[in-house]
LOVO-14116 format. One record per residue (C-alpha): residue number from 1; residue in one letter; x, y negated, z. Coordinates in Angstrom, 3 decimals. Each point is the difference from the previous one (the first is absolute). Layout:
<recs>
<num=NUM&residu=A&px=X&py=Y&pz=Z> $
...
</recs>
This chain:
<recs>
<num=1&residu=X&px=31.053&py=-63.469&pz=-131.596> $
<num=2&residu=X&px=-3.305&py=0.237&pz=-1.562> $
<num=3&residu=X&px=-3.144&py=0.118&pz=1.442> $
<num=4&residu=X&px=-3.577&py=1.073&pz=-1.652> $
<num=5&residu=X&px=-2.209&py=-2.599&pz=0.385> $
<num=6&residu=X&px=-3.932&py=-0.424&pz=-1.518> $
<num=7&residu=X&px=-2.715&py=-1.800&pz=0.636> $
<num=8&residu=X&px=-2.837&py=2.372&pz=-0.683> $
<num=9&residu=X&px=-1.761&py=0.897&pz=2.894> $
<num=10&residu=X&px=0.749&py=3.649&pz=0.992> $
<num=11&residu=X&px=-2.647&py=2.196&pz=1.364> $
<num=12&residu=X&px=-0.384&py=3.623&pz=2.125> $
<num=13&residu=X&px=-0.343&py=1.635&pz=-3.854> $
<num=14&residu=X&px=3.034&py=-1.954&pz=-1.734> $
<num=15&residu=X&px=1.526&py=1.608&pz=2.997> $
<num=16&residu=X&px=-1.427&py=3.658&pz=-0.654> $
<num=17&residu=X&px=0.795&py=-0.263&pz=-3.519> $
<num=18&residu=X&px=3.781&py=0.065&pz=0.640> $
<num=19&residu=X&px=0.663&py=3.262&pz=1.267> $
<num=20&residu=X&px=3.162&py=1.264&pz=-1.878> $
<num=21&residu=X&px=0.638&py=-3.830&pz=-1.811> $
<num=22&residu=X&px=1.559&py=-2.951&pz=1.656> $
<num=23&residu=X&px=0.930&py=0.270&pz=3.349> $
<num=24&residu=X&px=-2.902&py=-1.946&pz=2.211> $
<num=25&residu=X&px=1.667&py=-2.437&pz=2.699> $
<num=26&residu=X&px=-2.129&py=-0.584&pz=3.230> $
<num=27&residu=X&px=1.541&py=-2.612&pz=3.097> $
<num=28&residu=X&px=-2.219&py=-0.646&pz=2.649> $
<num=29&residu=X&px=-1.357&py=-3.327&pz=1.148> $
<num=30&residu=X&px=-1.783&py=-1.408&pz=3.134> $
<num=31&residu=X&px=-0.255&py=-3.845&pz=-0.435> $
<num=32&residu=X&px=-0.915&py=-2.247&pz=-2.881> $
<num=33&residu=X&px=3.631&py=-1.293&pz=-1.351> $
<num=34&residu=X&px=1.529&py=3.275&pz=0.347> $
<num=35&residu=X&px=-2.482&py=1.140&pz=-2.730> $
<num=36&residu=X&px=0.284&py=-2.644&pz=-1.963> $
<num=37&residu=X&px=3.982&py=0.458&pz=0.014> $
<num=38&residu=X&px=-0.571&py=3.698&pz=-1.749> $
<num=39&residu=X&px=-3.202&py=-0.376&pz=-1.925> $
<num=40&residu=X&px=1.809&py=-0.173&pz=-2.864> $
<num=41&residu=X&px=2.372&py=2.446&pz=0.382> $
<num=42&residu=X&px=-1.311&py=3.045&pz=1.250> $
<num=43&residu=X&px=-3.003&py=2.572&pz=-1.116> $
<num=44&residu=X&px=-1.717&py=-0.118&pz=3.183> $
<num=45&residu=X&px=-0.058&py=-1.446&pz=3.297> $
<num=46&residu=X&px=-1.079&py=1.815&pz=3.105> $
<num=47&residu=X&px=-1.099&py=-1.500&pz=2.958> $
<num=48&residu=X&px=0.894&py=2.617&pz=1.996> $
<num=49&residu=X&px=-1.069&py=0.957&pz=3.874> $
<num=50&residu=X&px=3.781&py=-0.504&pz=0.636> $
<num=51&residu=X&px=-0.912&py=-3.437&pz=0.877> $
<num=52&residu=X&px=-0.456&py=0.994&pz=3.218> $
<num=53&residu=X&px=3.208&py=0.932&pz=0.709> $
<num=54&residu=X&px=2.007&py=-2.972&pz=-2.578> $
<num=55&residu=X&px=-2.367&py=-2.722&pz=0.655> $
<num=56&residu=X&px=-1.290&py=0.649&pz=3.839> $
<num=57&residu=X&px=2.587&py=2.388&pz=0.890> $
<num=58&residu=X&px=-1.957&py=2.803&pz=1.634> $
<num=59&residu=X&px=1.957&py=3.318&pz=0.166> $
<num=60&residu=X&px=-2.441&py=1.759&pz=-3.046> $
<num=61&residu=X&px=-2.883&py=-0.532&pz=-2.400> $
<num=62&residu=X&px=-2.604&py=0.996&pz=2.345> $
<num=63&residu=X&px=-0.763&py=-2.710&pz=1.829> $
<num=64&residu=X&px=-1.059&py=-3.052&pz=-2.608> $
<num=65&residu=X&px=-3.521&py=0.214&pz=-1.354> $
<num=66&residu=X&px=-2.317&py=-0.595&pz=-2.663> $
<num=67&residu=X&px=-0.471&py=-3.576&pz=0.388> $
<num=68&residu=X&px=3.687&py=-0.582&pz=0.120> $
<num=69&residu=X&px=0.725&py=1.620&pz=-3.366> $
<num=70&residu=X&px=-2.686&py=-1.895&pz=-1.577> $
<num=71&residu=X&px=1.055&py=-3.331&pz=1.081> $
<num=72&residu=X&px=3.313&py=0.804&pz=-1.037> $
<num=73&residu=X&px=-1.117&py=1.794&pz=-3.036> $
<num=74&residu=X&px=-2.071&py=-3.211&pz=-0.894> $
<num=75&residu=X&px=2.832&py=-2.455&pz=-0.069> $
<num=76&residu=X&px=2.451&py=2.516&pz=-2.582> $
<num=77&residu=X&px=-2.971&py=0.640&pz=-2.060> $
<num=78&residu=X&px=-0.250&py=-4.226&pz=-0.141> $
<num=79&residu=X&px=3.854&py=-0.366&pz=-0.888> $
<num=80&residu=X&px=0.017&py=2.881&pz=-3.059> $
<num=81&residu=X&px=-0.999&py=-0.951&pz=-3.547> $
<num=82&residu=X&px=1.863&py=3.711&pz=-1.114> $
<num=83&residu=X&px=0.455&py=2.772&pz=2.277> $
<num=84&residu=X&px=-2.438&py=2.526&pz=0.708> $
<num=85&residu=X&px=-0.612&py=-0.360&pz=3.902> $
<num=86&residu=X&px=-0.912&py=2.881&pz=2.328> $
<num=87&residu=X&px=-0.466&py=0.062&pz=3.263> $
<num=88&residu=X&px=0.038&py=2.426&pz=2.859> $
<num=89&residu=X&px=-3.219&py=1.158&pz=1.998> $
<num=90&residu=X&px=1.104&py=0.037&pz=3.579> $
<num=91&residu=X&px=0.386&py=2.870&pz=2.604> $
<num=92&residu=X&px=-3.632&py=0.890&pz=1.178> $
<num=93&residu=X&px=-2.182&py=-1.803&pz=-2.437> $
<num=94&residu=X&px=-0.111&py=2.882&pz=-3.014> $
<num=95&residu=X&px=0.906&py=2.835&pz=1.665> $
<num=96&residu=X&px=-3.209&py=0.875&pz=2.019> $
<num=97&residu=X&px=-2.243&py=0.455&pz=-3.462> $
<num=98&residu=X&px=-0.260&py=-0.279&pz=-3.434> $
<num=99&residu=X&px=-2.312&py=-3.386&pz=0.997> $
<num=100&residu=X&px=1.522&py=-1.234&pz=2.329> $
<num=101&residu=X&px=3.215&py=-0.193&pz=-2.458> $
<num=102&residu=X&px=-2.319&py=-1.309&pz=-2.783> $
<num=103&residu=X&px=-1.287&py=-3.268&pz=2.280> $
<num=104&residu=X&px=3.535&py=-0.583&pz=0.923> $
<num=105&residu=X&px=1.036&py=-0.385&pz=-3.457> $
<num=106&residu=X&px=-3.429&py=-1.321&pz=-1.111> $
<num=107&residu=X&px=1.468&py=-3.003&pz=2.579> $
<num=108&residu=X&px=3.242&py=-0.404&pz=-1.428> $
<num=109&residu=X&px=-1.014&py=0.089&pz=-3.996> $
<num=110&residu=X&px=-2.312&py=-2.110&pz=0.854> $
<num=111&residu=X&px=1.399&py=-2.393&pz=2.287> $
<num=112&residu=X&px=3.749&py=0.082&pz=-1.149> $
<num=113&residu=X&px=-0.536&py=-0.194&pz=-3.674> $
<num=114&residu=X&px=2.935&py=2.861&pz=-0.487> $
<num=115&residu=X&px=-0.151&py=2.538&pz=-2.321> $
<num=116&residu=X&px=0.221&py=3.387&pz=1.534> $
<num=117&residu=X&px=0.273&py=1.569&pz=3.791> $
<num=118&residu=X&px=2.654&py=1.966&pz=1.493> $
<num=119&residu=X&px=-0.514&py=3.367&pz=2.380> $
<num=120&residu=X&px=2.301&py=2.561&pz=1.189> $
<num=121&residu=X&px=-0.846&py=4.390&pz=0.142> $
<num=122&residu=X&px=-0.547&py=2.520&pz=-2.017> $
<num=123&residu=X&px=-2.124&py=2.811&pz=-0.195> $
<num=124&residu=X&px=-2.227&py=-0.961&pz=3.175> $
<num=125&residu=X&px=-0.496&py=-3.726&pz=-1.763> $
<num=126&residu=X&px=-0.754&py=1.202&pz=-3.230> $
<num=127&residu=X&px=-3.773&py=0.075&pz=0.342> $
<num=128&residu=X&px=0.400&py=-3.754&pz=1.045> $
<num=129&residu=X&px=1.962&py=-0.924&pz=-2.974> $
<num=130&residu=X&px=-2.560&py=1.382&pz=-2.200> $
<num=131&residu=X&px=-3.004&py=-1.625&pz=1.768> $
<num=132&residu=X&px=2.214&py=-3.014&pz=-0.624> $
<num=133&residu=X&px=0.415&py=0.230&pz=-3.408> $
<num=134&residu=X&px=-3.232&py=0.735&pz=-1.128> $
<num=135&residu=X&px=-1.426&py=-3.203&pz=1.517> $
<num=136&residu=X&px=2.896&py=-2.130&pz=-1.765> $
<num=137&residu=X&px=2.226&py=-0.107&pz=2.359> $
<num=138&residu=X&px=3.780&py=0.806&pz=-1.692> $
<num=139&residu=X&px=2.030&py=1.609&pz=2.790> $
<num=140&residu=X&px=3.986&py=0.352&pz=0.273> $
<num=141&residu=X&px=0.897&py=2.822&pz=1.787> $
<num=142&residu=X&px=2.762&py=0.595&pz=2.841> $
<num=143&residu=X&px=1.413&py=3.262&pz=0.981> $
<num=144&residu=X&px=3.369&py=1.497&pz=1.422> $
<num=145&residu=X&px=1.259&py=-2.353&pz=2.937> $
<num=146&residu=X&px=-3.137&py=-1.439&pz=0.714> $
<num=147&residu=X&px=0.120&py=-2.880&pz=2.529> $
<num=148&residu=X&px=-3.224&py=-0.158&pz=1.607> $
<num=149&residu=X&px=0.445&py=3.768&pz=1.038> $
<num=150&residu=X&px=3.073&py=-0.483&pz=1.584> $
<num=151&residu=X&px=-1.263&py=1.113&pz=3.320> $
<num=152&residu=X&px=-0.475&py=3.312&pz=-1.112> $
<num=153&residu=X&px=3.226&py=-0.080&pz=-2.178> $
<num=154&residu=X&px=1.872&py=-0.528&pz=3.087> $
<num=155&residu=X&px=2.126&py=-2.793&pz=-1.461> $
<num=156&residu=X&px=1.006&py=-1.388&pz=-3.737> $
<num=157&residu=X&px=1.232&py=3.629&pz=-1.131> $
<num=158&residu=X&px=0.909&py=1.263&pz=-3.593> $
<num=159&residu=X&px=-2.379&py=2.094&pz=-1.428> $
<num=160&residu=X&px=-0.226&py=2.837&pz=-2.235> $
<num=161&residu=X&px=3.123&py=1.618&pz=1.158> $
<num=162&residu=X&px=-1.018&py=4.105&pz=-0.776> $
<num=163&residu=X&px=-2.255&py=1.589&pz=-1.985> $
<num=164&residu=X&px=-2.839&py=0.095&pz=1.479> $
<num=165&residu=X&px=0.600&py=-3.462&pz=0.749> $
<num=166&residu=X&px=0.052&py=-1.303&pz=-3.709> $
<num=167&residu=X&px=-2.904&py=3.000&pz=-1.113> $
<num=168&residu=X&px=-2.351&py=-2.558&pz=2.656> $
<num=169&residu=X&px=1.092&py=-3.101&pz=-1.164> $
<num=170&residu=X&px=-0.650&py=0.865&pz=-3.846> $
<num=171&residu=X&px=-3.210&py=1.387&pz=0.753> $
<num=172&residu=X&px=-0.847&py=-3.642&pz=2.204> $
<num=173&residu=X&px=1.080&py=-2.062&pz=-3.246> $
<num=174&residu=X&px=-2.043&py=2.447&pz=-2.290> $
<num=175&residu=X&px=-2.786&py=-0.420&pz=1.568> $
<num=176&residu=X&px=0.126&py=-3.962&pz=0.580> $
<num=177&residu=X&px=0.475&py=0.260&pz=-3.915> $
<num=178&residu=X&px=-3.066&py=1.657&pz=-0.104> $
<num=179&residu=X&px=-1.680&py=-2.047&pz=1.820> $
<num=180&residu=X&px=0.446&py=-2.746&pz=-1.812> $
<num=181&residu=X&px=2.785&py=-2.177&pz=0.677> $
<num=182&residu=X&px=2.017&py=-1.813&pz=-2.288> $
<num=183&residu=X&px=3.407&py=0.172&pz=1.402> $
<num=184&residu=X&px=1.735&py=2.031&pz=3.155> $
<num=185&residu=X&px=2.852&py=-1.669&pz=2.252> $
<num=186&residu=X&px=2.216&py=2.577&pz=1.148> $
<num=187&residu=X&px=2.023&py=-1.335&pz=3.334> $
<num=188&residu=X&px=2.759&py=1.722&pz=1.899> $
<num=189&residu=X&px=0.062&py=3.741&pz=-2.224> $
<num=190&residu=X&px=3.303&py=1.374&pz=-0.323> $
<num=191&residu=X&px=0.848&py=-0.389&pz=-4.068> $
<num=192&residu=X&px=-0.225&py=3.740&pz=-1.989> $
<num=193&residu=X&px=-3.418&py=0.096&pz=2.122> $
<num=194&residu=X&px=-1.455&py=-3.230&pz=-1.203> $
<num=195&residu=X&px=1.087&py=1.017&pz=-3.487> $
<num=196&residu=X&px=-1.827&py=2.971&pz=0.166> $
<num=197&residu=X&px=-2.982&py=-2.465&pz=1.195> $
<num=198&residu=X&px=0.408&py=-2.076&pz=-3.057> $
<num=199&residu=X&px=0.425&py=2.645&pz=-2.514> $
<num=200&residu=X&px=-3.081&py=1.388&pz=0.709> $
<num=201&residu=X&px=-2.700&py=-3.352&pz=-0.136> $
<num=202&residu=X&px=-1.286&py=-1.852&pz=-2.712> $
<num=203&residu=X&px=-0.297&py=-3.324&pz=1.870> $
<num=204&residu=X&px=3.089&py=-2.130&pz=0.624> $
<num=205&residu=X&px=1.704&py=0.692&pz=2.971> $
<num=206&residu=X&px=1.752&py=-2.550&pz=2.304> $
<num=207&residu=X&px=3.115&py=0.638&pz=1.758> $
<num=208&residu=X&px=0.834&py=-1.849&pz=3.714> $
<num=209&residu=X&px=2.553&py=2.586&pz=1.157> $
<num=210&residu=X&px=-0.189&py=2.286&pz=-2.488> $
<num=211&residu=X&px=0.944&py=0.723&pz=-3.649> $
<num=212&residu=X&px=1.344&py=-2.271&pz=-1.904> $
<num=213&residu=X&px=-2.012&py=1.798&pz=-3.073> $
<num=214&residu=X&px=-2.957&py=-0.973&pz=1.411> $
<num=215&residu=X&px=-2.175&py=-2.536&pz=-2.561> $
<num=216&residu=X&px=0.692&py=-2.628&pz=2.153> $
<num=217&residu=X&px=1.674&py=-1.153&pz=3.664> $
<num=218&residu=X&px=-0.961&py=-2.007&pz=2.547> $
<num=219&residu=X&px=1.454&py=-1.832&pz=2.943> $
<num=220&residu=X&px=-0.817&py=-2.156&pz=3.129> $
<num=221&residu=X&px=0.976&py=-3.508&pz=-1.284> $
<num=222&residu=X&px=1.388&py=-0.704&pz=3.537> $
<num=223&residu=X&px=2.444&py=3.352&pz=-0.054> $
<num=224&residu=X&px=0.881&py=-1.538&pz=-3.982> $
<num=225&residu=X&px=1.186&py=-3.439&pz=0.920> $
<num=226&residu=X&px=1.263&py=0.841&pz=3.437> $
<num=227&residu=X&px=-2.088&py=-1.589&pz=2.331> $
<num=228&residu=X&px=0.776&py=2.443&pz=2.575> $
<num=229&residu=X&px=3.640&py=0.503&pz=1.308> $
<num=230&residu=X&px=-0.620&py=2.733&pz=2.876> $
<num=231&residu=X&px=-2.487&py=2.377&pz=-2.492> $
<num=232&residu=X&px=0.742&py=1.801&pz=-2.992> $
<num=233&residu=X&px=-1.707&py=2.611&pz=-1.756> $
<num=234&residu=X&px=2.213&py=2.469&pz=-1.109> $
<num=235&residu=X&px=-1.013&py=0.094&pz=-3.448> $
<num=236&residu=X&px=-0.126&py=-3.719&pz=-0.234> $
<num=237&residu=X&px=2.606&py=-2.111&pz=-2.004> $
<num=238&residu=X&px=0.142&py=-3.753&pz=1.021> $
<num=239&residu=X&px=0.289&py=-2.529&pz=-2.715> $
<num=240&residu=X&px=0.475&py=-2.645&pz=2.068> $
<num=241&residu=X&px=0.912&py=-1.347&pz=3.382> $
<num=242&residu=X&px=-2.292&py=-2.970&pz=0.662> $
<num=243&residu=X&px=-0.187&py=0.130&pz=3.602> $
<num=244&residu=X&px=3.514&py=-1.352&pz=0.674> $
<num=245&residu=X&px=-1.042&py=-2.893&pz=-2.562> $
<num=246&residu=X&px=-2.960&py=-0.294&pz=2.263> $
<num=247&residu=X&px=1.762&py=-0.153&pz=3.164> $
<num=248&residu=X&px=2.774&py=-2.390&pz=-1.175> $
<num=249&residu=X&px=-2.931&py=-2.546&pz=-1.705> $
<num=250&residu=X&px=-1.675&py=0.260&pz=3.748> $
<num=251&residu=X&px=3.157&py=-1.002&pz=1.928> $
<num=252&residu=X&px=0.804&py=-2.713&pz=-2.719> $
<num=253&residu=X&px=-3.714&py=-1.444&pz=0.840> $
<num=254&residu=X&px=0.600&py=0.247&pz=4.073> $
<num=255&residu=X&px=3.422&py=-1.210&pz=-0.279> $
<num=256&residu=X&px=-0.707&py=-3.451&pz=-1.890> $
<num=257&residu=X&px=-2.869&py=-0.643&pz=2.707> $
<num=258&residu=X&px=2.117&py=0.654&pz=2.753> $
<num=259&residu=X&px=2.390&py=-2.303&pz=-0.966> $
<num=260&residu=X&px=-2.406&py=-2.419&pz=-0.983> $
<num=261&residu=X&px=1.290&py=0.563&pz=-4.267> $
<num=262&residu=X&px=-3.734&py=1.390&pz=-0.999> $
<num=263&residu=X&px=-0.809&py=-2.755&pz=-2.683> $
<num=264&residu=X&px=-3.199&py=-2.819&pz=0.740> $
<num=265&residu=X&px=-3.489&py=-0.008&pz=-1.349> $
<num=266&residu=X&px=1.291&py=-2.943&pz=-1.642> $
<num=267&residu=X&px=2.686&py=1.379&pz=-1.836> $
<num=268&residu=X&px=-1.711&py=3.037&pz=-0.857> $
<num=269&residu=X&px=-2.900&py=-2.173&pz=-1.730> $
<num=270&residu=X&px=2.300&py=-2.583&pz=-1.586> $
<num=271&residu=X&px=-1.769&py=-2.699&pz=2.433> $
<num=272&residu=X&px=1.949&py=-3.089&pz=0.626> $
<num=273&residu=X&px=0.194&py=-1.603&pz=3.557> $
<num=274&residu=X&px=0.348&py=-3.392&pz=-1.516> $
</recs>
């Protein structure tokens, strides 16, 4: 199996320049050693707002806030020497104006080190994104199954399934293009629709549920490795199945100190008793 690896640091216009070339891979990442176990590997890391649900396990997105994505956004940005790393601007602290959004990611540019923000709408956020951009702030953009609006989604629903349907979504992603982002994830659209999406932009597009020819495709590094055994995404393939290796390394640990096995600090250190 071969796997592209580089060590030239990749930024939000490496990214935008490879709309049409090489697909773009993008995991997400929450704590310091996860990042530093894909740096290498992958295009771009997100730390996404879905750290509220994989890391404190809330229900949705909405509840974590700005501080919490910029802690964890500082300690990815810490363990990557490669990847370009974006992170998400919470629920409520971009939405209410174009300023409001610009402080928030003033905050996490500046206090995270990463390299560009995440936000998710369309046509109501593009004023935002271009208030953004012009004060050198790169933005990724988010549309389709958008998380944070979930309330008014009623649920995690696939989108763009008519006409009318897929006519909205295209003009959203136009006019985050115009706007000035440098990429567009596409989550949870049905496949001809988010082909239609794709066809259509001139920045790299980035499938979670969606096309596979979108420029790139993204994925919740806890759905990839299978860190969850009730929840799975539909559109989510699992590469691996650590949390039975987790489970059985736990029960080894308890099971050696209840029967008094668990070895001494003197053994572990290579200390003699004589």
């Amino acid at each position: 199996m071969s796997v592209h690896t580089t060590s030239k640091k990749i930024t939000s216009q490496h990214i935008r320049s490879r709309k049409g070339g090489e697909p773009i891979v993008g995991l997400t990442a929450y704590t310091a050693s996860m990042a530093k176990a894909m740096d290498s590997i992958v295009d771009f890391i997100l730390v996404g707002d879905s750290l509220a649900m994989t890391i404190y396990g809330e229900d949705s997105t909405v509840g974590v806030d700005l501080d919490t994505m910029i802690r964890h956004g500082r300690a990815v940005v810490r363990a990557c020497n490669h990847a370009c790393v974006v992170v998400d601007l919470p629920f409520g602290d971009y939405q209410a104006s174009p300023e409001q959004a610009f402080m928030s990611a003033a905050r996490i540019l500046r206090e995270t080190g990463c390299d560009a923000v995440k936000l998710e709408g369309g046509i109501e956020m593009a004023e935002t994104v271009a208030f953004l951009s012009a004060r050198g702030v790169p933005v990724m953009g988010h549309i389709g199954l958008t998380p944070q609006s979930i309330n008014t989604m009623g649920g995690f629903k696939t989108q763009g399934k008519d006409e009318l349907a897929v006519q909205e979504l295209i003009a959203a992603a136009k006019s985050m293009e115009s706007a000035g982002c440098f990429a567009l994830v596409i989550e949870g659209v049905i496949e001809s629709a988010s082909e239609k999406i794709n066809q259509v932009m001139s920045i790299p597009t980035i499938g979670i549920g969606a096309s596979v020819d979108c420029d790139g495709q993204i994925l919740v590094i806890d759905d990839v490795i299978g860190m969850f055994e009730d929840f799975k995404p539909k559109f989510v393939k699992r590469y691996a199945q650590v949390m039975p290796t987790i489970r059985e390394a736990i029960e080894t640990f308890a099971n050696e100190v209840r029967t008094r096995q668990f070895p001494s600090v003197d053994h572990v250190f290579g200390r003699s008793k004589g």
